[in-house]
Structures are given as C-alpha cells and as structure tokens.
Backbone bond lengths (Angstrom), bond angles and torsions (degrees), N, CA, C in turn:
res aa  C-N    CA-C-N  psi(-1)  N-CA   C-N-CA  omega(-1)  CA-C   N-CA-C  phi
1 X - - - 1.437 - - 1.527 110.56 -
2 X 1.574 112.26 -43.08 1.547 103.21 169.06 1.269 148.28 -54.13
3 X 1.535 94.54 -30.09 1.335 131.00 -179.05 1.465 107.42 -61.49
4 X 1.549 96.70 -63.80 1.484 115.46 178.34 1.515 101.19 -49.59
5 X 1.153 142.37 -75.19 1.732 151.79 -163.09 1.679 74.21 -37.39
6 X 1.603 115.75 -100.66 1.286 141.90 -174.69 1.717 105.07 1.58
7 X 1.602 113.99 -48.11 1.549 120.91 163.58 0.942 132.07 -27.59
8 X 1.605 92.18 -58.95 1.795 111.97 -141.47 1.733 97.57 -98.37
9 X 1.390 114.98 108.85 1.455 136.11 -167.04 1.637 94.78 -74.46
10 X 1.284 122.69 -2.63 1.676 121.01 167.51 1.581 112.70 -80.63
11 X 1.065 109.95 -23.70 1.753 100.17 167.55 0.748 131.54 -105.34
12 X 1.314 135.76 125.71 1.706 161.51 -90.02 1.420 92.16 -133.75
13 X 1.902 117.16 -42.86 1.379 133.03 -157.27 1.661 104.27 -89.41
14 X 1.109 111.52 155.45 2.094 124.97 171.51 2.110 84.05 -76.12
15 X 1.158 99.88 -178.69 1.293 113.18 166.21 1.645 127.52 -75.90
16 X 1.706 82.03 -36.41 1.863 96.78 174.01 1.667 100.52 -78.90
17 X 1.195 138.20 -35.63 0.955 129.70 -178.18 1.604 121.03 -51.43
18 X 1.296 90.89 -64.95 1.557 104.23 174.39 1.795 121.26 -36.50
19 X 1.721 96.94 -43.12 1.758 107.38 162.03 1.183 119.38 -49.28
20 X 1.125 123.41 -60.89 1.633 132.66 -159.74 1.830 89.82 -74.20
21 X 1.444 122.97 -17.39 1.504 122.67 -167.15 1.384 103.17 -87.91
22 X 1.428 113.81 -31.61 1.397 127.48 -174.11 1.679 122.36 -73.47
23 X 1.738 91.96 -36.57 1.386 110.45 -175.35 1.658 113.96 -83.24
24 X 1.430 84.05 -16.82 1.949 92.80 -168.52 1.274 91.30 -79.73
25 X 1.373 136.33 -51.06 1.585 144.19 171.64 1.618 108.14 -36.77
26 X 1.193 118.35 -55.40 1.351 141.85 -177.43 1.489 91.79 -41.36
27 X 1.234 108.82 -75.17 1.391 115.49 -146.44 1.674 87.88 -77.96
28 X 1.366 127.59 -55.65 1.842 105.30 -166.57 1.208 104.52 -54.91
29 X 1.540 136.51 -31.69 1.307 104.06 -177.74 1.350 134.51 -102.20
30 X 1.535 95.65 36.43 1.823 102.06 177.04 1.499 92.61 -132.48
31 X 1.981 120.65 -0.75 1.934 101.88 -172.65 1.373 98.41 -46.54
32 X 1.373 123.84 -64.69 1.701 109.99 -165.23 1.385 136.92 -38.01
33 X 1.607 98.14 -10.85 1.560 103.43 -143.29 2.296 88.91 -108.17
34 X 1.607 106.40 -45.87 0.937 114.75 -140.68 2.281 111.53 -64.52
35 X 1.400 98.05 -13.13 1.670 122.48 152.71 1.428 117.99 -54.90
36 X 1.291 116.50 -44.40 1.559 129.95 -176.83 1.103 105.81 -80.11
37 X 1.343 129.40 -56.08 1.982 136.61 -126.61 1.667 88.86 -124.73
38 X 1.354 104.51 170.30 1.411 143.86 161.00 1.552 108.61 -117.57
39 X 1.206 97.11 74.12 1.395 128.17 171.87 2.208 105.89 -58.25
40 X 1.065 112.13 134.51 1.112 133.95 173.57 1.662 126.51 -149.60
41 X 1.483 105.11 158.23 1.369 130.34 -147.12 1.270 115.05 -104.59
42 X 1.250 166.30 37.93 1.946 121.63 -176.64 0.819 113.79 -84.52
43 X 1.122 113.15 148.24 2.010 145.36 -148.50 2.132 88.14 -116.25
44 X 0.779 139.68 34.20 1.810 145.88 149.34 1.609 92.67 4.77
45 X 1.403 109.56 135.71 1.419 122.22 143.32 1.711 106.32 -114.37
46 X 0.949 116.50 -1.34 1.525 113.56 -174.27 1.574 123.79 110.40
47 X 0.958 114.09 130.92 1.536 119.75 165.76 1.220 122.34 -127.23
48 X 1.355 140.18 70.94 1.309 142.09 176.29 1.980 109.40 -74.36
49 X 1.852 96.82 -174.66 1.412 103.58 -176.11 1.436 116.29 -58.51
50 X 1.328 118.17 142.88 1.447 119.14 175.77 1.795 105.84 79.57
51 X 1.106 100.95 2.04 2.030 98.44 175.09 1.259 101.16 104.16
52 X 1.598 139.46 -36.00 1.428 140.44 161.93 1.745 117.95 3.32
53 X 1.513 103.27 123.33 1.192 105.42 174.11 1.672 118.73 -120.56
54 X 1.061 123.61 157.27 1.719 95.50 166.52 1.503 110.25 -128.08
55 X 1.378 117.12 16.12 1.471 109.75 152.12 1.984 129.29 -129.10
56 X 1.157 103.38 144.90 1.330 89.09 -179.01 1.728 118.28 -131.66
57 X 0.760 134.02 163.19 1.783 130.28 -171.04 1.252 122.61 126.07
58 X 1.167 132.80 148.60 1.570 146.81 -176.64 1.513 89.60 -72.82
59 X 1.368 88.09 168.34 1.833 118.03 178.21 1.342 106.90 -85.74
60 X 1.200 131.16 5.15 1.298 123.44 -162.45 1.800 105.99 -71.85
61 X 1.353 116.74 -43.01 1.628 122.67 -173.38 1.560 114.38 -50.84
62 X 1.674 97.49 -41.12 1.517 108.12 -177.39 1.727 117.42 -109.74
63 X 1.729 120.45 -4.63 1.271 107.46 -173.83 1.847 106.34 -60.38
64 X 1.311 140.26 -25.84 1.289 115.65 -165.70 1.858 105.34 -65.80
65 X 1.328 85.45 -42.25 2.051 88.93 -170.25 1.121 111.55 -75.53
66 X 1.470 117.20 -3.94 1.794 114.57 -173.64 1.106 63.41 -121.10
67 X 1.598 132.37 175.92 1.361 142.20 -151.25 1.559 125.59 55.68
68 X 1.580 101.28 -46.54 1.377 104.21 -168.75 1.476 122.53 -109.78
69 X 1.311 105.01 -27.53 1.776 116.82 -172.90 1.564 95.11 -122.32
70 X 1.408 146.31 28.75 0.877 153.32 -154.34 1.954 91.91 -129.59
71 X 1.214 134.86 126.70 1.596 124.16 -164.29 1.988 85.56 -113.37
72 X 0.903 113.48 44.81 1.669 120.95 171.71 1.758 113.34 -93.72
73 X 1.091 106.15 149.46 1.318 102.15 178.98 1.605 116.44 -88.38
74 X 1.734 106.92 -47.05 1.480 105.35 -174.13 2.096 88.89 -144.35
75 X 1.308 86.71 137.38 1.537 102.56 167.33 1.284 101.24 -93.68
76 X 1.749 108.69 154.79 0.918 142.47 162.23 1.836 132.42 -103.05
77 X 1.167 124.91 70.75 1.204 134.87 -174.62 1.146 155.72 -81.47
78 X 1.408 133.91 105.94 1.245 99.55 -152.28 1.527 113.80 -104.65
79 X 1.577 102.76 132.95 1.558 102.60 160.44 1.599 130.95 -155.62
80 X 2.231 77.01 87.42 1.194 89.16 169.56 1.477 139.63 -105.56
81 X 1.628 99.82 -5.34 1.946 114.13 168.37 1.696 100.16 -97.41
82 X 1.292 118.20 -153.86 1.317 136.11 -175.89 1.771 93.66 -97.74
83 X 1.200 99.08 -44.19 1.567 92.65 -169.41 1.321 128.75 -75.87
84 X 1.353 108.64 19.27 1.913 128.91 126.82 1.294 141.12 -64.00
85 X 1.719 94.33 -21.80 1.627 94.83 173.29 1.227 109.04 64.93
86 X 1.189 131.04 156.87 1.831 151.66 -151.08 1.683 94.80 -81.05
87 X 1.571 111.48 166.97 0.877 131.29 177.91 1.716 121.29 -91.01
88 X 1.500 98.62 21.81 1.628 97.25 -173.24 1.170 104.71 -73.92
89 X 1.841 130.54 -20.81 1.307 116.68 -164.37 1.229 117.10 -77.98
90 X 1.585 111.01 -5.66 1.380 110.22 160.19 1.635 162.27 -86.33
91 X 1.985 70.49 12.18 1.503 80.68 147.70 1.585 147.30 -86.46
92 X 1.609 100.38 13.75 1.182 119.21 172.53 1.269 96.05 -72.29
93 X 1.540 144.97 -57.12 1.375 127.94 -129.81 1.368 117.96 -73.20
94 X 1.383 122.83 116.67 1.343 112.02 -177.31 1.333 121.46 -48.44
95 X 1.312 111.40 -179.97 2.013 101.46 171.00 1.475 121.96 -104.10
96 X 1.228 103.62 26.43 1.216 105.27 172.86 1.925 108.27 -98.56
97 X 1.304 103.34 0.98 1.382 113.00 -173.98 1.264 118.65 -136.36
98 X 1.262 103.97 144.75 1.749 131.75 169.49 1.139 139.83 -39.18
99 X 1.691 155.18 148.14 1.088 131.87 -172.38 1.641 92.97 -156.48
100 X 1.293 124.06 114.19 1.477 94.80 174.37 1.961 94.49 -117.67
101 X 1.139 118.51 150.98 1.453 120.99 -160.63 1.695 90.51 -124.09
102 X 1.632 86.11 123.60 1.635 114.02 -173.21 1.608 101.04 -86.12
103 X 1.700 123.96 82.76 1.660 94.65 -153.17 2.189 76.97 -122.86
104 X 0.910 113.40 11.10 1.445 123.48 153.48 1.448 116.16 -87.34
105 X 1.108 116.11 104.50 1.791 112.87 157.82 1.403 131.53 -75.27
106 X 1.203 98.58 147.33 1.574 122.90 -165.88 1.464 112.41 -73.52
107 X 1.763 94.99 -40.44 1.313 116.21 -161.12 1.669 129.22 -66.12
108 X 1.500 108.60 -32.24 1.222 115.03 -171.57 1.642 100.17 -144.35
109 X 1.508 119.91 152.68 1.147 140.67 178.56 1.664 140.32 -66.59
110 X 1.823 91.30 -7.69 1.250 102.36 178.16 1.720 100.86 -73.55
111 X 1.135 100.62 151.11 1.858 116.02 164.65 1.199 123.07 -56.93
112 X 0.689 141.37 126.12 2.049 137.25 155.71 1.574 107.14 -57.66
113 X 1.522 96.38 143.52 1.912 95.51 166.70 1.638 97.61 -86.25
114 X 1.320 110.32 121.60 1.554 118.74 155.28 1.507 121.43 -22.23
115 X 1.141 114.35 -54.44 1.532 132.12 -173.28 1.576 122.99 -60.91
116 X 2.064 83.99 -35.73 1.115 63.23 -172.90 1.848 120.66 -106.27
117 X 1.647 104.13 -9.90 1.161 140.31 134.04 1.932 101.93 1.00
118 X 1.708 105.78 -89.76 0.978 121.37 -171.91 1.918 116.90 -61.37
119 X 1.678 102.65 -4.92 1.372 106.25 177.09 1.153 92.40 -91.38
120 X 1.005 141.35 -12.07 1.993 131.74 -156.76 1.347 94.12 -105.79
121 X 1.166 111.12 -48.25 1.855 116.27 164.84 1.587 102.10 -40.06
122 X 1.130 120.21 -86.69 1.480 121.69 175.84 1.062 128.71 -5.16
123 X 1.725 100.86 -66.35 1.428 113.31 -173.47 1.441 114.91 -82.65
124 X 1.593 140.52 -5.19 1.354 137.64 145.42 1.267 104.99 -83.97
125 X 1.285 150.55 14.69 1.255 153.45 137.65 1.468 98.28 -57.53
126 X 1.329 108.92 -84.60 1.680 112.32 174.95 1.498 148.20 -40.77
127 X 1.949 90.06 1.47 1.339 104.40 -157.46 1.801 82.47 -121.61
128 X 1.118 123.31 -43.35 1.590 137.00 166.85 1.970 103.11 -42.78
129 X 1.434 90.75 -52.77 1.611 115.97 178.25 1.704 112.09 -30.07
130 X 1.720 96.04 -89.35 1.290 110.40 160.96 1.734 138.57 -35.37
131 X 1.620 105.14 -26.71 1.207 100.79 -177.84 1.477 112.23 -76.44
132 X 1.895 110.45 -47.01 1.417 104.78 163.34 1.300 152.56 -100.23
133 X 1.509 96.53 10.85 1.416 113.69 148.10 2.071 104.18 113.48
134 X 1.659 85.10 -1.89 1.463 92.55 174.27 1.498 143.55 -75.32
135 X 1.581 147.13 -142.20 0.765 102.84 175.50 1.895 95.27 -125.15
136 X 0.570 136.59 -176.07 1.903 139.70 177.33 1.380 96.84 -57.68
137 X 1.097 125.75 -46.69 1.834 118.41 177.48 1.570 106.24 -52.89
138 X 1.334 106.36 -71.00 1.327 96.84 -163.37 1.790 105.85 -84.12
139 X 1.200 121.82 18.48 1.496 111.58 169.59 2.101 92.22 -87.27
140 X 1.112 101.20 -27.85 1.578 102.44 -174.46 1.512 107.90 -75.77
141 X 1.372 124.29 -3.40 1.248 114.95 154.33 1.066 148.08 -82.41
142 X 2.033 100.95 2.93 1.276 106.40 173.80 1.653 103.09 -131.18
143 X 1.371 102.51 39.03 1.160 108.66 -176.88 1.832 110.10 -126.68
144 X 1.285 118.30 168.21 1.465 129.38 -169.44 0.815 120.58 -167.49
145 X 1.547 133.35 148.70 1.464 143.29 -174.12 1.577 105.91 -114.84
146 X 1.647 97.79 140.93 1.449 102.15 169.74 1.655 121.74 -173.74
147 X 0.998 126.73 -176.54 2.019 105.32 -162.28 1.816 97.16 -75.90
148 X 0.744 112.20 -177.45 1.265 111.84 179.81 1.607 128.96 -91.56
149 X 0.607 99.36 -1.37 1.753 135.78 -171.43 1.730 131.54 -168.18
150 X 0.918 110.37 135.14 1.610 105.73 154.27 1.716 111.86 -35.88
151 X 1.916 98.69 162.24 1.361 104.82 177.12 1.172 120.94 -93.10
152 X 1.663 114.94 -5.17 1.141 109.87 -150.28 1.737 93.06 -134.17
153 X 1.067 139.36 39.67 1.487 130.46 -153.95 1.520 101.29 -72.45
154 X 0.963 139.81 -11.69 1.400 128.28 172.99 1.592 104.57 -128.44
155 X 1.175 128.10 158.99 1.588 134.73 164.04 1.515 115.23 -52.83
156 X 1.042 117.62 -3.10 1.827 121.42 161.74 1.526 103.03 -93.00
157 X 1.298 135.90 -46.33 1.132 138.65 -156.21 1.591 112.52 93.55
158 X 1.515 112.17 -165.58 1.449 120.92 146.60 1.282 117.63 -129.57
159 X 1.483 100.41 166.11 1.619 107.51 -169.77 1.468 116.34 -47.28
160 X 1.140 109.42 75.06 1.588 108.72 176.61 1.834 90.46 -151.78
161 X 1.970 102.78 145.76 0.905 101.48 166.82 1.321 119.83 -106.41
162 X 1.546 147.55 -179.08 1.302 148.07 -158.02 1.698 111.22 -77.82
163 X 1.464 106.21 -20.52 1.501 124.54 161.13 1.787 110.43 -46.92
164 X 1.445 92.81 -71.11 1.408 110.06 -164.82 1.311 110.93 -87.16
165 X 1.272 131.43 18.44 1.741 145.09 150.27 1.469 90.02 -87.86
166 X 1.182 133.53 -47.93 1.463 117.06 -171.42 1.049 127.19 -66.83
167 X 1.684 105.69 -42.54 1.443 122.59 178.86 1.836 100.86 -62.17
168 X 1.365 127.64 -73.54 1.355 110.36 160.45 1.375 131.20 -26.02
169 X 1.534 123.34 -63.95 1.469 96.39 160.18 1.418 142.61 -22.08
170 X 1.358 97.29 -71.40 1.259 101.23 -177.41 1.768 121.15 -56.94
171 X 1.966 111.76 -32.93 1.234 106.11 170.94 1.598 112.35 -51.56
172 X 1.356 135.32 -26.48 1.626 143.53 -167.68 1.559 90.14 -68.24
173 X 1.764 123.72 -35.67 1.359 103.36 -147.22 1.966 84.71 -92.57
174 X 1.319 100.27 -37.27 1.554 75.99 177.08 1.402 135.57 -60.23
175 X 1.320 102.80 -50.18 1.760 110.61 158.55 1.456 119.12 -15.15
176 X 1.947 108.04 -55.76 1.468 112.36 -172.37 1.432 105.36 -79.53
177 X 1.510 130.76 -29.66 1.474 114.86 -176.54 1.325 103.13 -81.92
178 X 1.406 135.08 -3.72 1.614 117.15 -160.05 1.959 72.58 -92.54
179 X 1.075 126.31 -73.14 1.653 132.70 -165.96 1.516 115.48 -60.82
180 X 1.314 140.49 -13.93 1.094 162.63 -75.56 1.637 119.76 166.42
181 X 1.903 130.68 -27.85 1.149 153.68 -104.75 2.220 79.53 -69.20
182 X 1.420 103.21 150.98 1.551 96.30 176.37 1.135 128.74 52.26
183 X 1.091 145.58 -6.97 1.705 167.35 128.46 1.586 103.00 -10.73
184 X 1.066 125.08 120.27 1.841 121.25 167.26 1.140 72.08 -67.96
C-alpha cells in the first residue's frame, strides 16, 4: 500500500502526512461529541467480493498516533490473518482506552479453535499489559473480542453462509464467557 501511495504522483501528502490529516479530521468531527459518547474505531483493511482485501500490515507504523492523538475511546481491530501483524503495537494503548481484537474472521467459513482464539486474546492482553505497566487482568478489562469485520461488507457479502455467521457468532460469545466469566 505504501509503495502504491509513494507511486501515485496525485498525492500532494508523505504517507505520515496523510495520518496526522486523517486523524486531525477524526478528531474535529467528533470534538463535540467525544465528552458525551463512547466514541469508537474500526481500523478496515478491506473486504471485497470473494473475501478480497487491498490492504495488508500490522499497526505497528501508525499505533503511536492512532492510540495516542486519536480522541477515540476503544478501537476495533482486526487480527485475524497474519496480515495484521502481532500484537506488539499494543503496547502503545494508553489505559484510558479500549481495544476490542477482531481475532474471528469475517472472511471465510472455516471455524476458529476456541483455545486457541482465547490464547491470542491473552497474549494482546499481555501486550496492552506491558505497555502500561498493568497486570493481564486488568488490561482484560478494557479489552474485547469480536469477528474482525462485518459479514456483509459489500452487497455480495463474503464467502460465508448465514449458518456459518452464526456458528462464528456464537464462537465470539464463547471466547467472551470463557475470558470474560458473567460479562454481558
């Protein structure tokens, strides 16, 4: 994707520029709001026909300025392929903020193992942990599980049928009561 920007002789902006352009947008049009609301995030790489994405990479380039200069309460992230990249960038997130980890995919019909689901949870728990010095319990209190995306991001959908959105659902709800126990 950088590469590509870096190409295209139509943008005026650096790559970092365009961030700080994106975030500045971000934030004027929620200052009024962000006193009132529980303001939230998703961070999209794309879901086109057939599961198609057109971006791929960890948060690491942008977690300090999204995390930090970002006036959101809780991101929404997804990491449920590789082409999310690790959970180190979350040791940026301060603790005054949210994280819910998209580690269910939207995209395709196979199942997640629970186990191991709830280890990836863990370990961006531990990675949330480290950044503010807390401990995995209470980084998991500002943390949440959920698919990584919508099912339906375009008017085709993706290869998933209405079965296997459910069956995923419901894997999200176990995930949250096993880590979660009594938790709506």
């Amino acid at each position: 994707m950088i590469a590509g920007w870096k190409e295209d002789k139509t943008n005026s902006l650096t790559v970092e520029q365009q961030l700080d352009a994106y975030i500045a947008l971000y934030n004027k049009c929620i200052e009024k709001h962000v006193d009132k609301m529980h303001i939230g995030l998703h961070i999209c790489r794309g879901n086109f026909v057939g599961s198609r994405h057109f971006s791929e990479g960890g948060y690491d380039r942008i977690a300090v300025k999204l995390f930090q200069s970002l006036n959101v309460s809780t991101y929404y992230l997804e990491y449920d392929t590789p082409r999310a990249g690790g959970f180190e960038p979350l040791a940026h997130l301060p603790a005054n903020k949210n994280v819910i980890c998209g580690v269910v995919t939207s995209k395709f019909p196979k199942l997640e193992d629970k186990k191991e689901m709830i280890d990836r949870v863990t370990k961006a728990a531990d990675m949330v942990a480290k950044g503010t010095g807390e401990t995995r319990e209470k980084a998991l209190e500002r943390m949440g599980v959920s698919p990584q995306c919508g099912f339906a991001s375009h008017v085709l959908g993706n290869a998933l049928e209405i079965e296997d959105m459910k069956k995923k659902l419901k894997l999200v709800r176990e995930i949250a009561d096993e880590i979660w126990p009594g938790q709506p």
